[in-house]
C-alpha positions, 0 to 999 in steps of 0.5 A: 454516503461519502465517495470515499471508502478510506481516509486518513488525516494527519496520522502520526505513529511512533514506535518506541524502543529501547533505542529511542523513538522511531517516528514511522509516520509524520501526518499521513494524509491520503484516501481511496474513491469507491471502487478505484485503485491507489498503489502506495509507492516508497523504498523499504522502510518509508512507512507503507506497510504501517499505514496500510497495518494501521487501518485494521489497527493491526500495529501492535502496541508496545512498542507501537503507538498512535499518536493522532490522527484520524482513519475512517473507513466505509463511513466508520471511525476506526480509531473510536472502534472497540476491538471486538468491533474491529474484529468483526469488519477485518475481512468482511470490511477490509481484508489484507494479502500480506508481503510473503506467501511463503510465511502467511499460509500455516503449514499444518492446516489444509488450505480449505480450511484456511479459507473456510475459517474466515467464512465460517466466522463473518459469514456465520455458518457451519464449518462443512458449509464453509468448505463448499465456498472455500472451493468455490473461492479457489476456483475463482482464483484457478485453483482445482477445487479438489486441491482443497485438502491439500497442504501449503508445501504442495503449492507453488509460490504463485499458487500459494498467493492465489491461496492468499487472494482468495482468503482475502476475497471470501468474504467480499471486503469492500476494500482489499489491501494489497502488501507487495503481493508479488515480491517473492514472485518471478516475473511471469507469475507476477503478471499473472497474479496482477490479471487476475487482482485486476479482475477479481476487483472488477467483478466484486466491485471492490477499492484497493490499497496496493503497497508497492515500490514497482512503478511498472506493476502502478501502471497496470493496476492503479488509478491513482499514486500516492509517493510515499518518503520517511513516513510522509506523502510528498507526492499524490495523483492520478496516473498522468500527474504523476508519470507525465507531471512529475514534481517531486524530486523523489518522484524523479528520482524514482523514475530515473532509476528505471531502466529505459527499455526504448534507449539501451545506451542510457545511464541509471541515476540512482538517488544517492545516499540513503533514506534519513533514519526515522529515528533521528529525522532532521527539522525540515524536508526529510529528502533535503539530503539526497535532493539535487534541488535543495535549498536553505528552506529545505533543510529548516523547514518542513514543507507544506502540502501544495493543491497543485490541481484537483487531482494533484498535490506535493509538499515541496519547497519549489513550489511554494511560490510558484505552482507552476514551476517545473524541474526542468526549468533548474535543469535548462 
């Protein structure tokens, strides 16, 4: 049994619209160890929730088209997969907690029975059985059991995404992806939320996809970073290379733009301009616009992924020649 869970090589998807060809993924490359966390970081649009939709195969097509690639998952290849197949292993196999808590519940039927439908159906057993595991499984989450008949409308937001986790979570899955499960969220309930995904992994053993552009919420969640920018991943490591080792320009960037709570008296950098549009992306580095260290190279050339260490890779052009170079070094 291989030691990843998931793996993805040179995934390329694209949609196609009346407006041209939106390339939402440029040969995404990333996997996920058994029982560990990667958080997937980027800005809105930079490819994340389409990569973590592909892996259940759930990007609809049209307009949506994979154009190569490979995804494999629990030693199963999921592009080969019939759709029937498919079915059978979203939720039991992976299971997704989507953006919006507000939206992912259906307003007319009690949350109960939206966690007993998904046991019923992997699990093979009667509606009136599932319901016994869906109170158990609000339970785990610090729901009453009794809420069971109740609607959506009568829960909180962060009751709701409890709700949302342990439907998720009711059938085991060997991974769990988790798309921005605290955004609509205020900053109390948020932590609460990140303790008890935190736990519940623990407990059931599980890997984790979590899709974020908070860096704070990586810290206390991930074990791994994988720096997501116009549909490719330029940057990947574990928690020291990233936050201590930093190479990316958008890397950076990124942390530049997080107020310094140790230094009151210091200015925000934020990363100027805006990200390229995946519509019409330039032939080279899709960041050369924005970056403070951009070169000829950049703009006509693509970069090419660095193993900078065993744990540590980047694909970019200040590299190429020199692995140990540091950002510091232009800066002196």
């Amino acid at each position: 049994m291989s030691d990843n869970i998931l793996n993805i090589e040179d995934l390329f998807i694209q949609f196609n619209t009346d407006d041209g060809v939106v390339k939402a993924l440029n040969g995404v490359s990333l996997n996920i160890k058994r029982g560990k966390t990667l958080g997937l970081v980027g800005e809105t649009g930079a490819g994340k929730t389409t990569t973590a939709r592909s892996i259940l195969r759930l990007v609809q097509s049209p307009p949506g088209e994979i154009v190569r690639g490979q995804i494999t998952l629990d030693n199963m290849d999921i592009m080969g997969m019939s759709e029937n197949d498919v079915e059978k292993i979203r939720g039991s196999v992976v299971s997704m907690i989507f953006q919006d808590p507000m939206t992912a519940l259906n307003p007319v039927i009690s949350v109960g029975e939206q966690i007993a439908e998904a046991i019923a159906i992997h699990k093979e057993m009667p509606l009136k059985e599932a319901m016994v595991e869906a109170e158990k499984m609000l339970e785990m989450v610090g729901i009453p059991g009794s809420r069971k008949n109740e609607y959506p409308h009568q829960f909180s937001g962060g009751m709701k995404q409890r709700v949302i986790i342990a439907i998720a979570l009711s059938c085991s899955p060997k991974l769990l992806i988790a798309d921005e499960p605290t955004t609509a969220l205020d900053v109390t309930i948020q932590a609460q939320v990140l303790e008890l995904m935190k736990k519940l992994k623990e407990e059931m053993n599980m890997s984790m996809l979590m899709i974020t552009h908070d860096l704070g919420v990586v810290v206390e969640v991930c074990d791994e970073v994988a720096i997501m920018y116009a549909g490719r991943i330029v940057e990947k490591g574990n928690l020291v290379d990233i936050y201590r080792h930093t190479k990316h320009p958008y890397t950076e960037g990124l942390f530049n733009s997080i107020p310094n709570i140790d230094d009151r008296k210091a200015v925000l950098k934020p990363i100027k301009g805006l990200m390229s549009d995946p519509s019409k992306l330039p032939e080279g580095c899709a960041f050369y616009d924005r970056c403070e260290y951009a070169m000829i190279d950049c703009k006509n050339k693509q970069p090419e992924v660095l193993k900078l260490s065993e744990t540590h890779t980047v694909a970019c052009h200040l590299y190429q020649n020199d692995p140990e170079f540091k950002l510091d070094m232009l800066k002196e």
